[in-house]
mmCIF file as gemmi writes it, N, C-alpha and C atoms, coordinates in Angstrom:
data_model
loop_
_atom_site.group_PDB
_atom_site.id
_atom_site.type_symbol
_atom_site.label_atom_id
_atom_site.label_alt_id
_atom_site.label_comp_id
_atom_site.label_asym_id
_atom_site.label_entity_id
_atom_site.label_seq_id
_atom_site.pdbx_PDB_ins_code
_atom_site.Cartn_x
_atom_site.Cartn_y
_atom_site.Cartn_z
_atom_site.occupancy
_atom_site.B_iso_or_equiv
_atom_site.pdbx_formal_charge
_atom_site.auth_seq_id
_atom_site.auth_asym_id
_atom_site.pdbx_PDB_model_num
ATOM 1 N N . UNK Axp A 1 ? -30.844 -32.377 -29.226 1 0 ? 1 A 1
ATOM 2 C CA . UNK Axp A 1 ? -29.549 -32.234 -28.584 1 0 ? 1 A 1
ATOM 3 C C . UNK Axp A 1 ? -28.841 -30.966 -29.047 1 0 ? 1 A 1
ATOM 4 N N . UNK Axp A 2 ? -28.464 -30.732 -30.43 1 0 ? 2 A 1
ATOM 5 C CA . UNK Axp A 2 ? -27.864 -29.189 -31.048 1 0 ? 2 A 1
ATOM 6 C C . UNK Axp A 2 ? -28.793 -28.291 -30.402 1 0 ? 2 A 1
ATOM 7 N N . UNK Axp A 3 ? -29.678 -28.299 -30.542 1 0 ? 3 A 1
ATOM 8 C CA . UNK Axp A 3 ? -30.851 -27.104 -29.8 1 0 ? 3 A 1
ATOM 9 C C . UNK Axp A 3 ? -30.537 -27.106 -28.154 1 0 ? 3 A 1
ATOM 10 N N . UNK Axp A 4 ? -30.311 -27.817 -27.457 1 0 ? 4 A 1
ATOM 11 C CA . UNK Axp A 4 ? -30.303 -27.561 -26.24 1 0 ? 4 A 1
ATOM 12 C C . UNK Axp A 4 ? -28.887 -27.173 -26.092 1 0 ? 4 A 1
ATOM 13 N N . UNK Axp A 5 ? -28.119 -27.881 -26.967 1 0 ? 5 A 1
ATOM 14 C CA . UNK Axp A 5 ? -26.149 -27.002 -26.684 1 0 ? 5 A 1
ATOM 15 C C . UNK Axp A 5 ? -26.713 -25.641 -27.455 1 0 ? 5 A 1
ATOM 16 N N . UNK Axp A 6 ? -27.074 -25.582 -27.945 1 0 ? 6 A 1
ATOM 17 C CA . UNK Axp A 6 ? -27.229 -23.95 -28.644 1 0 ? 6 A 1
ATOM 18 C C . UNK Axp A 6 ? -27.826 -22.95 -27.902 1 0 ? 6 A 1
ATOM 19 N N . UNK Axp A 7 ? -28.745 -23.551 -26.838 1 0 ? 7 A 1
ATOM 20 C CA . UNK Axp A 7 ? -29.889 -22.424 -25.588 1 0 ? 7 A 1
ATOM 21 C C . UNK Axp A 7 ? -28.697 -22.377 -24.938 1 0 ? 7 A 1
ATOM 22 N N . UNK Axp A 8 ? -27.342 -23.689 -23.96 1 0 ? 8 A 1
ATOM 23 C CA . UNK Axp A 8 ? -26.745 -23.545 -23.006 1 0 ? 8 A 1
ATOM 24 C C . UNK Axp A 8 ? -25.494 -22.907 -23.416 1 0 ? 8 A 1
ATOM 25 N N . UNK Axp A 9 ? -25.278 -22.613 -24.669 1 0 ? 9 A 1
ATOM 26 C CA . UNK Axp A 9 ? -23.75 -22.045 -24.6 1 0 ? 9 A 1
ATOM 27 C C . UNK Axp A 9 ? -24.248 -20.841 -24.284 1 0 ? 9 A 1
ATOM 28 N N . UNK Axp A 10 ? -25.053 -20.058 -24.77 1 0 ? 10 A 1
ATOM 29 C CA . UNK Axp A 10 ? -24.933 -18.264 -24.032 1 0 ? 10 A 1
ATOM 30 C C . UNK Axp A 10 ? -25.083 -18.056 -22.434 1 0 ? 10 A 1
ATOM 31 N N . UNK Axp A 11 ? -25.567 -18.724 -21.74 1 0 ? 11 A 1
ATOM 32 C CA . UNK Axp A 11 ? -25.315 -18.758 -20.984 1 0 ? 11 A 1
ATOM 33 C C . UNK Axp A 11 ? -23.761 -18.749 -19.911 1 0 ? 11 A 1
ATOM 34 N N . UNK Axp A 12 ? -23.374 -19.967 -20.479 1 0 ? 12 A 1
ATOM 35 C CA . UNK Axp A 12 ? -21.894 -20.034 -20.366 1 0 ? 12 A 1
ATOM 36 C C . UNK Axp A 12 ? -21.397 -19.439 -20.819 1 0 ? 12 A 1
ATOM 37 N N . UNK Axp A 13 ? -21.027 -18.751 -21.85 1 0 ? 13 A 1
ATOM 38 C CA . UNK Axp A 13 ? -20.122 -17.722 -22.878 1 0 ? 13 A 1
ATOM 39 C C . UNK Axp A 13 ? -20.634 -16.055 -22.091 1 0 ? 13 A 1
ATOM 40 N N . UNK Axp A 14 ? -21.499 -16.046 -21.299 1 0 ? 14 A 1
ATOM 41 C CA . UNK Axp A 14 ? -22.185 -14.719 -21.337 1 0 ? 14 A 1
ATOM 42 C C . UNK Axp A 14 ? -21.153 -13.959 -20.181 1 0 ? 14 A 1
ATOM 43 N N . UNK Axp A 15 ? -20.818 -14.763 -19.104 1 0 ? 15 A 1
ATOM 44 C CA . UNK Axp A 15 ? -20.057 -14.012 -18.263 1 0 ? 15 A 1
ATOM 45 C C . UNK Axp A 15 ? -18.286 -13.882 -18.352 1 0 ? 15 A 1
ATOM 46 N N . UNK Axp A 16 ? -17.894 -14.321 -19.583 1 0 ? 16 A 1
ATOM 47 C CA . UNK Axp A 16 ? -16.54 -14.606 -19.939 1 0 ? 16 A 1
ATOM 48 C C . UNK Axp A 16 ? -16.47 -12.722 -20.465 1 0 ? 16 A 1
ATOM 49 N N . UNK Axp A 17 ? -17.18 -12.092 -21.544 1 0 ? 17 A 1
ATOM 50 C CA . UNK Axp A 17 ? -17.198 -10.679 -21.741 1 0 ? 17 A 1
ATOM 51 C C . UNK Axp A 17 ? -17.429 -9.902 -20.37 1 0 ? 17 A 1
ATOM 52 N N . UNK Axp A 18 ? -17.941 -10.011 -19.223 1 0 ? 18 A 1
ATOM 53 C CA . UNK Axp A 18 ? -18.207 -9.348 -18.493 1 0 ? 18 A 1
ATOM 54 C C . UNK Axp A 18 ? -17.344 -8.904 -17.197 1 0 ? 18 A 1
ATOM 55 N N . UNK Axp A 19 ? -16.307 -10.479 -17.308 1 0 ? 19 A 1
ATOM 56 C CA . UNK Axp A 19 ? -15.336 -10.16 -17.071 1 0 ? 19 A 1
ATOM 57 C C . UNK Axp A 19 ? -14.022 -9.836 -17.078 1 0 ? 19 A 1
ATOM 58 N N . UNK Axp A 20 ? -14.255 -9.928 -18.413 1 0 ? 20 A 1
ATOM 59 C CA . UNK Axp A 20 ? -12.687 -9.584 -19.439 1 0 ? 20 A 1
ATOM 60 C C . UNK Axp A 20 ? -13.035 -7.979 -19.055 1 0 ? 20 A 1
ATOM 61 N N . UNK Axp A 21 ? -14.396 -7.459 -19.956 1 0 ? 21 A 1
ATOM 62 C CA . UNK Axp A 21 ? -14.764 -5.711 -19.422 1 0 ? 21 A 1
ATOM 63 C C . UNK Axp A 21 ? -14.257 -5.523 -17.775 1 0 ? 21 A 1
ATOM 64 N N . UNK Axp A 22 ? -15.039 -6.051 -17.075 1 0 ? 22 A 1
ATOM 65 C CA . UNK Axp A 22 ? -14.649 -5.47 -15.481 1 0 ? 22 A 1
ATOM 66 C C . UNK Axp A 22 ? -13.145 -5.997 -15.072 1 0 ? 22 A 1
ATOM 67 N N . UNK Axp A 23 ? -12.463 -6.137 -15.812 1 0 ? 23 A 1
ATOM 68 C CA . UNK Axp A 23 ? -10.979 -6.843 -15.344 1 0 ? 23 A 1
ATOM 69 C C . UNK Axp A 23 ? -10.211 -5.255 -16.17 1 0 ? 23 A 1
ATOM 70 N N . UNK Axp A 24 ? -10.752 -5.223 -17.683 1 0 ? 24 A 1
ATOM 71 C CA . UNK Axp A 24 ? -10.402 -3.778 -18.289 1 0 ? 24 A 1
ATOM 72 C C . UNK Axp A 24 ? -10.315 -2.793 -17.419 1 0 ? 24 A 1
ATOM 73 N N . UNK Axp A 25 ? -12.164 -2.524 -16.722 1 0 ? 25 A 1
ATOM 74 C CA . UNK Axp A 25 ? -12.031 -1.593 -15.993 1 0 ? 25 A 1
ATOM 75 C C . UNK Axp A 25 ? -10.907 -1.545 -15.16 1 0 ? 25 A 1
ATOM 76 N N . UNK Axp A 26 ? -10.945 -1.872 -14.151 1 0 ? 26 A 1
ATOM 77 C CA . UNK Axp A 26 ? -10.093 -2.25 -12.991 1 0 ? 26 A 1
ATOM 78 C C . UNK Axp A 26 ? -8.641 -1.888 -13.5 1 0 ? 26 A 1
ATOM 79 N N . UNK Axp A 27 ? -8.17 -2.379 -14.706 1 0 ? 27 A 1
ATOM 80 C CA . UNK Axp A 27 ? -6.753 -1.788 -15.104 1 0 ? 27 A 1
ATOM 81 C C . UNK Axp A 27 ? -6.345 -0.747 -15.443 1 0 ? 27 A 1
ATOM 82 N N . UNK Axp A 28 ? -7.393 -0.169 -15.93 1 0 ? 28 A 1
ATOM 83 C CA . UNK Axp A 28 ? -7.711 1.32 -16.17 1 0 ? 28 A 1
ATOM 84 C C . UNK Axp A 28 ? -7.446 2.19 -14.953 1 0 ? 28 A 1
ATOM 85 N N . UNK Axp A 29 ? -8.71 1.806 -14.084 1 0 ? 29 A 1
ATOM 86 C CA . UNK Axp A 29 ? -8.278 2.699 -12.354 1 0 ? 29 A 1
ATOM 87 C C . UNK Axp A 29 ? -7.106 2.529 -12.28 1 0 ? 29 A 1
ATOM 88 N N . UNK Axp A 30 ? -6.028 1.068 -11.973 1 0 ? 30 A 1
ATOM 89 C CA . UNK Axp A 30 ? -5.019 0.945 -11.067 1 0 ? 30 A 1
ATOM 90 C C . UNK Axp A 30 ? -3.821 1.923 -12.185 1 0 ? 30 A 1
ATOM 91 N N . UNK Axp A 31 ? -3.603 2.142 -13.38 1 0 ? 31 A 1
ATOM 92 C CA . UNK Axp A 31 ? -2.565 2.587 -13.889 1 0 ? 31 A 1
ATOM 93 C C . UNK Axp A 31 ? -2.155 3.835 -13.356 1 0 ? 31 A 1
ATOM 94 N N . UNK Axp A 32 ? -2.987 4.879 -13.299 1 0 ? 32 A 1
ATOM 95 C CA . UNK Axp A 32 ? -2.533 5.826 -12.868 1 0 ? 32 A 1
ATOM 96 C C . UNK Axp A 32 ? -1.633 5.916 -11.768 1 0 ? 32 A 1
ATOM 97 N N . UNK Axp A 33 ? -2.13 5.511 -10.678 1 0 ? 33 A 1
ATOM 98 C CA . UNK Axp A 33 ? -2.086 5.281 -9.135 1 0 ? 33 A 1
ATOM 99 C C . UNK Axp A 33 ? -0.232 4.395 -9.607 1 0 ? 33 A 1
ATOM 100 N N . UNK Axp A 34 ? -0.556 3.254 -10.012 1 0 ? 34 A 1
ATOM 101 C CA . UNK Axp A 34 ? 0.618 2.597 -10.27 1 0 ? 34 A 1
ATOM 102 C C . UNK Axp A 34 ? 2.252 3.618 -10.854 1 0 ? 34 A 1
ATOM 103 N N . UNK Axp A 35 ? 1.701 4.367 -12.074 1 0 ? 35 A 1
ATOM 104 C CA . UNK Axp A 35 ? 2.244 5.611 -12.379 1 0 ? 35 A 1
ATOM 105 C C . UNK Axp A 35 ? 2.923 6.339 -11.354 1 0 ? 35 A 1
ATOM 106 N N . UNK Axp A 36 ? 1.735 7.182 -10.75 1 0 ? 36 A 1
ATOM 107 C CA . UNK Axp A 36 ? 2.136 7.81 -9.678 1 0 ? 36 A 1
ATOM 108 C C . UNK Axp A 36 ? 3.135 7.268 -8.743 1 0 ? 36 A 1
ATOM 109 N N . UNK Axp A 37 ? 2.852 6.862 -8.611 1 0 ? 37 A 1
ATOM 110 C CA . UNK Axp A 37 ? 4.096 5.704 -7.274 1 0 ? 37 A 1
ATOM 111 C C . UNK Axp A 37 ? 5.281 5.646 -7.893 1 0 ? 37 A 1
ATOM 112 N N . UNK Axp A 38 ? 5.268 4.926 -8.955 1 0 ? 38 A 1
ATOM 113 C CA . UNK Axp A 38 ? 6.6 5.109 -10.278 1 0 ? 38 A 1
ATOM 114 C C . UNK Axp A 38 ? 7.371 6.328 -9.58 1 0 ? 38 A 1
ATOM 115 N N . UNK Axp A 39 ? 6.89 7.46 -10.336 1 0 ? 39 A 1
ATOM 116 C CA . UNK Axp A 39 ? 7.064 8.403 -9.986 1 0 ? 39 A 1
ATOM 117 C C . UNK Axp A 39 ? 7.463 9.185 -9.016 1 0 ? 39 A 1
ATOM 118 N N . UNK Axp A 40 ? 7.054 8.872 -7.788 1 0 ? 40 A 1
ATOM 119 C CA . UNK Axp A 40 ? 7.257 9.379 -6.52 1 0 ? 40 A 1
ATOM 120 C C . UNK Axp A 40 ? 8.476 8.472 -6.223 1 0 ? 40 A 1
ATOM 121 N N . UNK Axp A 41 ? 8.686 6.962 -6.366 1 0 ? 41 A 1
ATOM 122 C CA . UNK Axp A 41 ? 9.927 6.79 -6.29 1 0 ? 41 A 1
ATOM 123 C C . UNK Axp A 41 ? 10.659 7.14 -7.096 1 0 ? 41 A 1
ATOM 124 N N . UNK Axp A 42 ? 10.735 7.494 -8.808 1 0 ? 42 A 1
ATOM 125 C CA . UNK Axp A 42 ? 12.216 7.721 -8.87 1 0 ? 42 A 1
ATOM 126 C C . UNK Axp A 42 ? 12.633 9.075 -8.914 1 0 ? 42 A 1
ATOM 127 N N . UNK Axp A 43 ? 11.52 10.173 -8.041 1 0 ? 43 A 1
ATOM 128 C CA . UNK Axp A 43 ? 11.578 11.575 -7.709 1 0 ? 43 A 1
ATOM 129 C C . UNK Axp A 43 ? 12.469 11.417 -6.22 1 0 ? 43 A 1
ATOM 130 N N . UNK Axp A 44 ? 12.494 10.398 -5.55 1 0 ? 44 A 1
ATOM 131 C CA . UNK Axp A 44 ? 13.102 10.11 -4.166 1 0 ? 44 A 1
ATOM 132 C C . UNK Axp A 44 ? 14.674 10.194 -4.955 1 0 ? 44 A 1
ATOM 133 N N . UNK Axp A 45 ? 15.197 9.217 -5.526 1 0 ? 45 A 1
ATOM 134 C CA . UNK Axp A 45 ? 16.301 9.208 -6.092 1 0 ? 45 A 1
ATOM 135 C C . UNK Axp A 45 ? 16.888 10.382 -6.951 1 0 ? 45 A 1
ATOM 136 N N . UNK Axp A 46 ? 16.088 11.102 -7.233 1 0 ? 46 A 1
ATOM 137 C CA . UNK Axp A 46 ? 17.139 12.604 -7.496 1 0 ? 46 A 1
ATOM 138 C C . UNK Axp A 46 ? 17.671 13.298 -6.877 1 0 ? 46 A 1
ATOM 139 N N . UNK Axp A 47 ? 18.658 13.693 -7.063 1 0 ? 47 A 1
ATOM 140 C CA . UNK Axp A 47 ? 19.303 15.036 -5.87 1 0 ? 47 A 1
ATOM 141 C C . UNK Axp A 47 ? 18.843 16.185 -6.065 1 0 ? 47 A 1
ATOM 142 N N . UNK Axp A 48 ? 18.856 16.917 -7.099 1 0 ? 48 A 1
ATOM 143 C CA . UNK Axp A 48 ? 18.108 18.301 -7.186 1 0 ? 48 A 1
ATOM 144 C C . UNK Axp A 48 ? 16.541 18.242 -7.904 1 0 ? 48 A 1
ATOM 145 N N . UNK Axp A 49 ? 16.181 19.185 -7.845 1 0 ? 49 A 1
ATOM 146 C CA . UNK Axp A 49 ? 14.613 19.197 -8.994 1 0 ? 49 A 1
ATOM 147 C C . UNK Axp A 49 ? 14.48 18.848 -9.894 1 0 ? 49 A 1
ATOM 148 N N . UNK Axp A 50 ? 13.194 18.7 -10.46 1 0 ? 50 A 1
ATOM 149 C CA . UNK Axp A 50 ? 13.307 17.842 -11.783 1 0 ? 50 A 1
ATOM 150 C C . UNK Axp A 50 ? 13.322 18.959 -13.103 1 0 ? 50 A 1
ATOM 151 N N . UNK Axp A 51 ? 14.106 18.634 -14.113 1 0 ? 51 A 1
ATOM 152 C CA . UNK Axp A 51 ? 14.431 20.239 -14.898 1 0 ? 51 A 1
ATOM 153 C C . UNK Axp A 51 ? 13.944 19.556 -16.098 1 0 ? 51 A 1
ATOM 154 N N . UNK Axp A 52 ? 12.796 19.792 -16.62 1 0 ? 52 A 1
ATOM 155 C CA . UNK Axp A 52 ? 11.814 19.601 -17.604 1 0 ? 52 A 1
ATOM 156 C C . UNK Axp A 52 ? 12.282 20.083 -19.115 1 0 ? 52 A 1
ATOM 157 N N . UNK Axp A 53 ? 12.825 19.75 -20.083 1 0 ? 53 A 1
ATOM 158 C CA . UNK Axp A 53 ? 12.552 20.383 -21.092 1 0 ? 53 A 1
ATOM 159 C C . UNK Axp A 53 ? 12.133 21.022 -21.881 1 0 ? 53 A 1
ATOM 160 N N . UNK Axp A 54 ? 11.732 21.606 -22.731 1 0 ? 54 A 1
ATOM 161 C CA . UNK Axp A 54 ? 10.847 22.296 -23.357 1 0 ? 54 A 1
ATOM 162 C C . UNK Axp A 54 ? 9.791 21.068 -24.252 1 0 ? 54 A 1
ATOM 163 N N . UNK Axp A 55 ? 10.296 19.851 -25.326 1 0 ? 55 A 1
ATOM 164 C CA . UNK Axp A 55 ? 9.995 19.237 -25.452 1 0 ? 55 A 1
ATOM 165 C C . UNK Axp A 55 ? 8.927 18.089 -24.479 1 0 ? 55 A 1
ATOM 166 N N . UNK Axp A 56 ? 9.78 18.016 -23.4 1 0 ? 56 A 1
ATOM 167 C CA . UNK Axp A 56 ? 8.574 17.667 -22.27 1 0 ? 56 A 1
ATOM 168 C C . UNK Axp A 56 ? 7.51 18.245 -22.074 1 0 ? 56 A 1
ATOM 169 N N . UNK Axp A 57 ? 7.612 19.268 -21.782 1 0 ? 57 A 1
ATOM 170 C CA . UNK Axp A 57 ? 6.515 20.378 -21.076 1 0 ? 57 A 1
ATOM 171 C C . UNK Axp A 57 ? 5.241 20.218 -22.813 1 0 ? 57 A 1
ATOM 172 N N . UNK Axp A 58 ? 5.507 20.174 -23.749 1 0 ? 58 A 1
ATOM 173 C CA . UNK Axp A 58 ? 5.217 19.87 -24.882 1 0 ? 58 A 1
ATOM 174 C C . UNK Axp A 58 ? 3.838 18.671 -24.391 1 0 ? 58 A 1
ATOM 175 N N . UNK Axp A 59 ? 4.585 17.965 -24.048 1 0 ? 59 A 1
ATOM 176 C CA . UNK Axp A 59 ? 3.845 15.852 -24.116 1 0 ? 59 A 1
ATOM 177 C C . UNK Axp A 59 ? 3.143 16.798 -23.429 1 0 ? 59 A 1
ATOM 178 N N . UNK Axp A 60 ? 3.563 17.206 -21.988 1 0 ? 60 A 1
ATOM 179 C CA . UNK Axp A 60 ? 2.744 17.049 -20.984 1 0 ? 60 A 1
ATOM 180 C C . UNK Axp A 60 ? 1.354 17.743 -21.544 1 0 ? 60 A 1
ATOM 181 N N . UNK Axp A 61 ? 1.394 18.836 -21.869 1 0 ? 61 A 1
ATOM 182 C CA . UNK Axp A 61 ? 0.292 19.492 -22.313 1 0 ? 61 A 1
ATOM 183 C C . UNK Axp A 61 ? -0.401 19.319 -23.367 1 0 ? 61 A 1
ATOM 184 N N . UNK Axp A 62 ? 0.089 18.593 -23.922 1 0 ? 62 A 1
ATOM 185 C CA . UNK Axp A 62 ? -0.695 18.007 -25.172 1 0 ? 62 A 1
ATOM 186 C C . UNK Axp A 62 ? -1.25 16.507 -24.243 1 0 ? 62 A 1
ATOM 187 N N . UNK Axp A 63 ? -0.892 15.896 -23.272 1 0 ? 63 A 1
ATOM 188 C CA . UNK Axp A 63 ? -1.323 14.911 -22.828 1 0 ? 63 A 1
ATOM 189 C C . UNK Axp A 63 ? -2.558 15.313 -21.842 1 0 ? 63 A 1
ATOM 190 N N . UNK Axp A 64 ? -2.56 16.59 -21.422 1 0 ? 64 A 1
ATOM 191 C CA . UNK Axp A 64 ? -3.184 17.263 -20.435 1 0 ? 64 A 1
ATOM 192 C C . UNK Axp A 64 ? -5.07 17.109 -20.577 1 0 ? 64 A 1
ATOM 193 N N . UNK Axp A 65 ? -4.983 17.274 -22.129 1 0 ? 65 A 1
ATOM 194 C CA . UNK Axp A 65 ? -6.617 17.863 -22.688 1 0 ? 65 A 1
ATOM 195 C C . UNK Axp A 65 ? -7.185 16.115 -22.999 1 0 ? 65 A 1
């Protein structure tokens, strides 16, 4: 009986990692995109251009590489 629960748990346990990983993936793709949108709306809600700091421009390019 222990021997046969011991062959059937990997089985069962095997696709619980595979989809925790492909659920990772998947959150990975959508952030950006999600970001972006962020973005594009609260670029709608400004009245003039967006005036960047020096400190900003900083992140950005250090976020760039």
């Amino acid at each position: 009986m222990i021997v046969s629960l011991m062959q059937g748990m990997p089985r069962k346990l095997l696709p619980v990692p595979l989809v925790l990983l492909l659920h990772r993936e998947a959150a990975k793709d959508a952030e950006p995109s999600v970001l972006r949108h962020e973005n594009a709306v609260l670029r709608r809600r400004l009245v003039g251009p967006v005036r960047y700091e020096p400190s900003d421009r900083f992140w950005f390019a250090a976020l760039s590489d």
